[in-house]
C-alpha positions in Angstrom: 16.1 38.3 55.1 18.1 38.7 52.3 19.6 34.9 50.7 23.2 34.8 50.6 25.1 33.1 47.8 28.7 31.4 48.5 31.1 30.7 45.6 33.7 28.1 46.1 36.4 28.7 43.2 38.2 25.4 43.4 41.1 25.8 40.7 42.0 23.9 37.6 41.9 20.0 38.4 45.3 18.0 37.9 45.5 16.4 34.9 47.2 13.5 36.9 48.7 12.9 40.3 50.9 15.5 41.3 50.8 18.9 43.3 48.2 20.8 43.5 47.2 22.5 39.7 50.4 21.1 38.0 50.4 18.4 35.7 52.4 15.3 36.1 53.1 13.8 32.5 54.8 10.2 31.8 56.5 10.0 28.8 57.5 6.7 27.3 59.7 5.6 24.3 59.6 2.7 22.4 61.6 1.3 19.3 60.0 0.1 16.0 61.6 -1.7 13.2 60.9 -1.7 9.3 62.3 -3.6 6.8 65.4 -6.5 7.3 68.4 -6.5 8.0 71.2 -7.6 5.1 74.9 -7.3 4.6 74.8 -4.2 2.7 71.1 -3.3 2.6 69.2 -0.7 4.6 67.0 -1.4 7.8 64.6 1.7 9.5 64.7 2.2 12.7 62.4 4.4 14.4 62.5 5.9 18.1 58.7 6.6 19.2 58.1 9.0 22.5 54.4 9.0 23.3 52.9 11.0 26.1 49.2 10.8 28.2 47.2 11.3 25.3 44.7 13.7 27.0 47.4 16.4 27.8 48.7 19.0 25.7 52.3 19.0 26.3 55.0 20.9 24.8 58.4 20.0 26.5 61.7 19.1 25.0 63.0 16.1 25.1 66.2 14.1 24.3 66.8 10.1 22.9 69.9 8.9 22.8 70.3 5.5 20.7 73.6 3.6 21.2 74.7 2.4 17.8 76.0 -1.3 17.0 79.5 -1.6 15.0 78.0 -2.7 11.7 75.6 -0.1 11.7 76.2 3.6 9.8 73.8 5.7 11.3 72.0 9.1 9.0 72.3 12.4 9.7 68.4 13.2 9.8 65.4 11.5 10.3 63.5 10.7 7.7 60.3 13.4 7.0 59.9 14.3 10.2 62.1 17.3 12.3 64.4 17.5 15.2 67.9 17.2 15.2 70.6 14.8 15.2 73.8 14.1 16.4 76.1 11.2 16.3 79.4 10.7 18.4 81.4 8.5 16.6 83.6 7.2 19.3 80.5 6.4 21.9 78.5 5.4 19.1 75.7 6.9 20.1 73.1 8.7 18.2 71.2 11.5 19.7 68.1 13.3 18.6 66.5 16.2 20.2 63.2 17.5 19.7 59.8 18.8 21.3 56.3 17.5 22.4 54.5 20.3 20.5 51.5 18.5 18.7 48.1 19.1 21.5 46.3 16.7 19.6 48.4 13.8 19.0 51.2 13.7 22.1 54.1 11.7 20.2 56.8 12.0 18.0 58.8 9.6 16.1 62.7 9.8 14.2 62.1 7.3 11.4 65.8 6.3 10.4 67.3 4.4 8.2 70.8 2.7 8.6 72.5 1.1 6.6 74.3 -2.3 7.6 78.2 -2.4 6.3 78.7 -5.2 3.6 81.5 -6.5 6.3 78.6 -7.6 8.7 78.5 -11.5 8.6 75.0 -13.1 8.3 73.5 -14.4 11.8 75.1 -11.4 13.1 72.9 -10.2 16.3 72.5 -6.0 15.9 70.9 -4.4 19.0 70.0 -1.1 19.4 69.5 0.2 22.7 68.0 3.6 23.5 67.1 6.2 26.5 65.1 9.0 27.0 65.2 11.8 29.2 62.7 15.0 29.5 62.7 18.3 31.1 60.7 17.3 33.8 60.8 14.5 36.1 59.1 11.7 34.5 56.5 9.6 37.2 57.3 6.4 35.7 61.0 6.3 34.3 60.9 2.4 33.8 59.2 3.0 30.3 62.0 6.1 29.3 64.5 2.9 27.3 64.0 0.4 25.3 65.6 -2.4 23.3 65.2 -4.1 19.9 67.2 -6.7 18.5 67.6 -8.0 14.8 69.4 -10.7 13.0 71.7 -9.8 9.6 70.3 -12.1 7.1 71.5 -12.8 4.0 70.4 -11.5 0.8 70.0 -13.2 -2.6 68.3 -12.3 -6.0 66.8 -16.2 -6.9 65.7 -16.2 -10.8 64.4 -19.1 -11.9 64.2 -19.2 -16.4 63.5 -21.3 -19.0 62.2 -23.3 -22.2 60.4 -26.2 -23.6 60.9 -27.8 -26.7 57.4 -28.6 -28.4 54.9 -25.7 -28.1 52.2 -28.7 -29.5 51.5 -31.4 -27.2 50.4 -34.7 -29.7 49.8 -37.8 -28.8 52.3 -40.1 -28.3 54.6 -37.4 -28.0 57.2 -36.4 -24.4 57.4 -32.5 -24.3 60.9 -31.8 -22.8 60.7 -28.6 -20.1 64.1 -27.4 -19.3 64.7 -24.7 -16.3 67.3 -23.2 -14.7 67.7 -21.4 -11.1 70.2 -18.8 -10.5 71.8 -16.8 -7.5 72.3 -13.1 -8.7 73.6 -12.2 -5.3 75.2 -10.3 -3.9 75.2 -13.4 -1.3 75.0 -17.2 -1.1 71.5 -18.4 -1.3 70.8 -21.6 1.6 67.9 -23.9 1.4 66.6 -23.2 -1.8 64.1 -25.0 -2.6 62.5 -25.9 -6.4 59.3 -26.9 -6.6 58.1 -28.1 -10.0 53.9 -28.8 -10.1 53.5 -30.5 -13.7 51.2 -29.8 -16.3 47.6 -30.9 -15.7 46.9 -34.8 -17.6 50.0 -34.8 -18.1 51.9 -38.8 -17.2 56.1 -37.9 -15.8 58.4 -39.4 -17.7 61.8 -38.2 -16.1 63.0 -35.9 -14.0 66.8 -34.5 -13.1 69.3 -32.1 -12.5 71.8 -31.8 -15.7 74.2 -29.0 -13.5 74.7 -27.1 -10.4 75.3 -28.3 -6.9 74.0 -31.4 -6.0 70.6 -31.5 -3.9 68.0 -34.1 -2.5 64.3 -34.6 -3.1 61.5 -33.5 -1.1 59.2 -35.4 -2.8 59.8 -37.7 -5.1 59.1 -37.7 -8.8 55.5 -39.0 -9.3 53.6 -36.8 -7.8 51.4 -33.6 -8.7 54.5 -31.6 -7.9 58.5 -32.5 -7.3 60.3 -30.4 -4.6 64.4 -30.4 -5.2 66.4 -28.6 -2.3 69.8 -27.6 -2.6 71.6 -26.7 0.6 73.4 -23.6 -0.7 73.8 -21.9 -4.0 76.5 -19.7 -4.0 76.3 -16.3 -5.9 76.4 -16.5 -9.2 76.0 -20.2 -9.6 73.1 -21.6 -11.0 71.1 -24.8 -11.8 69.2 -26.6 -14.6 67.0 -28.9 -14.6 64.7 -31.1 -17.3 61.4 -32.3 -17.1 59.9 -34.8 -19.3 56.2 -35.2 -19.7 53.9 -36.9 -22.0 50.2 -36.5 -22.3 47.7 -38.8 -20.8 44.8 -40.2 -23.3 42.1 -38.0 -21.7 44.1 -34.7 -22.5 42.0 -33.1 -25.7 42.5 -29.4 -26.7 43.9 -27.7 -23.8 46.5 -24.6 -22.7 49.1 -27.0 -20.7 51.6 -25.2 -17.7 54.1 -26.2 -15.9 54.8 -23.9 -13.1 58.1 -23.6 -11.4 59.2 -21.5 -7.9 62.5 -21.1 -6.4 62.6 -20.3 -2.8 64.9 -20.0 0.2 66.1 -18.7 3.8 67.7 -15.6 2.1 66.0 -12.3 1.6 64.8 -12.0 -1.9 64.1 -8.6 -2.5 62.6 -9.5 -6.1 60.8 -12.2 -6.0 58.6 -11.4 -9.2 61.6 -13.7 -10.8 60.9 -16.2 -8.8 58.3 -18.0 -10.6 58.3 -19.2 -14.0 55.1 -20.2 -16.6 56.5 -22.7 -19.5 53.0 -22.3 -21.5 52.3 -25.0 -24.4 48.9 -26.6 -26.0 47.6 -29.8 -26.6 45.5 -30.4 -29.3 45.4 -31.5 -32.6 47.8 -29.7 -35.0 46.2 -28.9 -38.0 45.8 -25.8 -41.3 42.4 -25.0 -40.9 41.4 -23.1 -44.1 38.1 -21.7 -45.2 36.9 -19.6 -48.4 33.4 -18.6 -49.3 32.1 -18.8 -53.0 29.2 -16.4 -54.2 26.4 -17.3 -55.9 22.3 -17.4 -55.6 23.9 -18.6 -51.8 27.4 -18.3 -50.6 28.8 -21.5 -50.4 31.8 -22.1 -47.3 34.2 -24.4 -47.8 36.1 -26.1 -44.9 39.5 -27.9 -45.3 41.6 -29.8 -43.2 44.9 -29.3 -44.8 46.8 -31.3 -42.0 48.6 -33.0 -40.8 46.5 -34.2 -38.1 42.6 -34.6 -37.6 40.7 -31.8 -36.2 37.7 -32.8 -33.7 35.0 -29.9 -33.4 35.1 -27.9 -36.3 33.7 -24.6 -35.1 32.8 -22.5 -37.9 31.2 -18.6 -36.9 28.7 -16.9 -39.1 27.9 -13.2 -39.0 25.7 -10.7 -41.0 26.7 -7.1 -40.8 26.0 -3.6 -42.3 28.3 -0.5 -41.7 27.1 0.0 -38.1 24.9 3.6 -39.1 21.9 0.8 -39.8 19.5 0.0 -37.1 16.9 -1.2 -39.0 19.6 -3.4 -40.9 18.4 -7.0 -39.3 14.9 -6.0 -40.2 16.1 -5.8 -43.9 18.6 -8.5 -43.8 18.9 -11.9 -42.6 19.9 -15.9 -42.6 17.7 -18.0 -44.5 18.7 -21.8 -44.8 22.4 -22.6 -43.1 22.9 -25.8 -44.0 26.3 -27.8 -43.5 27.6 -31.0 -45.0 28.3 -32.5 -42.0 27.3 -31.7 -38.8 24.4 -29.1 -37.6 24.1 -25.3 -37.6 22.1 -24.1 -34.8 19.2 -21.2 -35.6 20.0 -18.0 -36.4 20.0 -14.8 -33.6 20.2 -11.6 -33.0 24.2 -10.8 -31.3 24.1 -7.5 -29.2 27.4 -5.8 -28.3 27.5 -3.9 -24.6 29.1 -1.1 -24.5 28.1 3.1 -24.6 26.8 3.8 -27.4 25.4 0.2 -28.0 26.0 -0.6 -32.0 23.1 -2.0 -33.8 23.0 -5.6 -33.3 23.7 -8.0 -36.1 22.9 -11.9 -37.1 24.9 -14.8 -36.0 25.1 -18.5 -36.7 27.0 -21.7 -35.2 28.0 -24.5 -37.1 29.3 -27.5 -35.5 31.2 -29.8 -38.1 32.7 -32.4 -36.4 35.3 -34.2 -37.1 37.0 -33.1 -40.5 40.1 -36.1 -41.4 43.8 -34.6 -43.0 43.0 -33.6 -46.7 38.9 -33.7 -45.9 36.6 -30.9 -47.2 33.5 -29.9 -45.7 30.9 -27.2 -47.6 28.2 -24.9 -45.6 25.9 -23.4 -47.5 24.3 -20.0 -47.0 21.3 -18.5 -47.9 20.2 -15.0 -47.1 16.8 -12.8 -47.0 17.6 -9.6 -48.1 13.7 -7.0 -48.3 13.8 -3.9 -50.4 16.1 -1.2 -49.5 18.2 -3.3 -47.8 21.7 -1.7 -46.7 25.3 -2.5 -47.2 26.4 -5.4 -45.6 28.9 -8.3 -45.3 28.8 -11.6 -44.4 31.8 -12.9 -42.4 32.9 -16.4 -41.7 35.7 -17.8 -39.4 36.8 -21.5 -38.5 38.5 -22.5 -35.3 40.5 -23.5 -33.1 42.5 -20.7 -33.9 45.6 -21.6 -31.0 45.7 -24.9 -32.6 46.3 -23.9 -36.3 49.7 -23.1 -37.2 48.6 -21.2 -40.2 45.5 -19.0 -38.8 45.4 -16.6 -41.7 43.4 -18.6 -44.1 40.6 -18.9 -40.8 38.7 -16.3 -41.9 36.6 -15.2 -45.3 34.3 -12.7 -46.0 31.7 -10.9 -48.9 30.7 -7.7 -49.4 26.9 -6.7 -50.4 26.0 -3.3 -52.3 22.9 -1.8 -50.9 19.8 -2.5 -52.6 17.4 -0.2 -54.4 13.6 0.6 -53.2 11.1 -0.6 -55.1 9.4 2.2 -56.6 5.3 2.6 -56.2 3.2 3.8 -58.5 0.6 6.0 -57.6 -3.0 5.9 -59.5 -5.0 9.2 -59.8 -8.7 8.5 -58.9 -10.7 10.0 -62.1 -13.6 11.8 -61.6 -17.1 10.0 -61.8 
């Protein structure tokens, strides 16, 4: 007996509920919001229709947005296609377009709209929208949406200003003055200045010298003061002066006092906001140094004044023309000895970097302390075998940041290469 085989052909299976081999899509639409709302800025609106994202549908659809007075809507979305259509007297804003993508099933209208300058702040703007397909939609309760923002104002806060002493001395108030102002275009409210002092630094005073009157946040005394003003209106500004004086413990430092402005407005440039008044502590002091040549090179070291210098830091180096690598094996430091203080042994310095430069000698010297009109010599002696290269030998004193005059920090000698030795050669004589 011959088998018999039975095929069954069954059709396409629905993509979801519906009749029999036709698919049943449900569409949705949703709003999304970008940026915020100001009296005479921009906000983005976008209207989003997704559909089932495993069906490959291509079907037109419409949204229709109804517009808020306040609002001036575009006349095309914003890189992406479809068109638009706004009646002015409904207000409402349509855009038509198709579900054509099989991979990705949604489209989006970004827009942007602008808010009329009219539009008060705390003004409520809400944007309702619809959608409707060419085919019946299973679930219409997803076809609108609703999103609702708030007009906030909008102020430029800047926030500038000075200090009298760049040198923090001992004994002596440094006077930081700052002021805070509205560039607009609207009134700032609840702007808030917060001041957090300089590090070892002791407050002497703190006020407002102009501008509307505000309250503390926290009171002077603290590691930082917090001044609010209920509103600053645009254009206004105001100052404000902070004295300091350094504590005992503060030695040679960078000292910063670091001011922000804030607020409940939108500050679209906020990189004004904050403010660096940079200034030093230290001793303040002419540092010079010269080098005398000799059998040695003899460094002198002199504090010109007016004040005394703690850690005189003086930098030795020994180096050729940089086409020398056998240079340190031909040249280097012999006996560094200071007057005062210590020098600490001679090394070998290595620069990174592609191609790495031949590396070079390098000594420390520590002098200590070094009094107004005081003078302090290091001598230098230096091993130099035949056939030595050029080289120089290079000398520099610091704290630079604290010298007011840092062009006499640094000295320097030049050496001619040195000849070979020449070797004579004995012919052996015959025996």
């Amino acid at each position: 007996m011959k088998a018999i085989r039975v095929v069954l052909l069954l059709g396409t299976l629905a993509a979801s509920t519906g009749a029999w081999g036709q698919t049943v899509v449900d569409y949705s639409l949703s709003l999304l919001q970008g940026g915020v709302a100001t009296p005479g800025g921009e906000v983005n609106y976008a209207p989003v229709v997704d559909a089932n994202w495993w069906t490959q549908v291509q079907e037109p659809f419409v949204v229709r947005l109804t517009v808020p007075p306040g609002l001036e809507p575009p006349a095309a979305c914003f890189g992406s296609d479809g068109l638009i259509a706004f009646d002015a007297e409904a207000r409402v804003l349509s855009w038509s377009a198709r579900m054509d993508n099989e991979v990705l099933p949604q489209r989006s209208c970004p827009l942007i709209f602008r808010v009329a300058p009219s539009v008060a702040p705390g003004t409520v703007l809400t944007l309702q929208g619809t959608l409707t397909t060419s085919k019946p939609d299973p679930n219409p309760a997803n076809d609108s949406a609703t999103i609702t923002s708030v007009v906030l104002p909008a102020s430029d806060l800047e926030v500038t200003g000075s200090v009298d002493l760049q040198r923090y001395r001992p004994g002596t108030a440094v006077t930081h003055t700052f002021t805070v102002k509205n560039l607009g275009p609207l009134d700032a409210h609840d702007v808030v200045i917060a001041d957090r002092l300089p590090l070892q630094t002791e407050l002497v005073s703190f006020e407002q010298v102009t501008g509307p009157a505000g309250v503390f946040d926290t009171l002077p005394g603290g590691p930082e003061i917090r001044f609010r003003i209920l509103t600053l209106p645009n254009g206004a500004d105001a100052t404000f002066r902070l004295v300091v004086k350094p504590t005992p413990s503060l030695g040679v430092a960078d000292v910063v006092n670091r001011v922000t402005v804030s607020s409940t407005s939108v500050d679209f440039f906020e990189r004004n906001n904050e403010l660096f008044q940079l200034s030093h502590a230290g001793p303040d002091a002419d540092l010079a140094i010269k080098s005398t040549r000799g059998d040695t090179i003899t460094l002198t070291i002199t504090n010109r004044g007016p004040d005394t210098v703690n850690d005189v830091l003086v930098y030795n180096t020994l180096q050729d023309d940089g086409s020398r690598y056998d240079f340190v094996e031909r040249v280097q430091y012999g006996n560094v000895t200071p007057s005062q203080g210590t020098c600490a042994a001679p090394e070998l310095t290595s620069i990174f970097q592609t191609p790495p430069p031949p590396e070079f000698w390098s000594v420390s010297c520590n002098l200590g302390t070094l009094a107004p009109g005081a003078t302090a010599t290091i001598t230098v002696a230096i091993e130099r075998q035949p056939g030595f290269p050029a080289f120089r030998h290079s000398a520099s004193v610091s704290p630079a940041h604290n010298d007011p005059k840092a062009t006499n920090n640094v000295t320097q000698v030049e050496f001619k290469a040195g000849r070979r030795r020449a070797v004579r050669l004995r012919r052996s004589s015959p025996r």
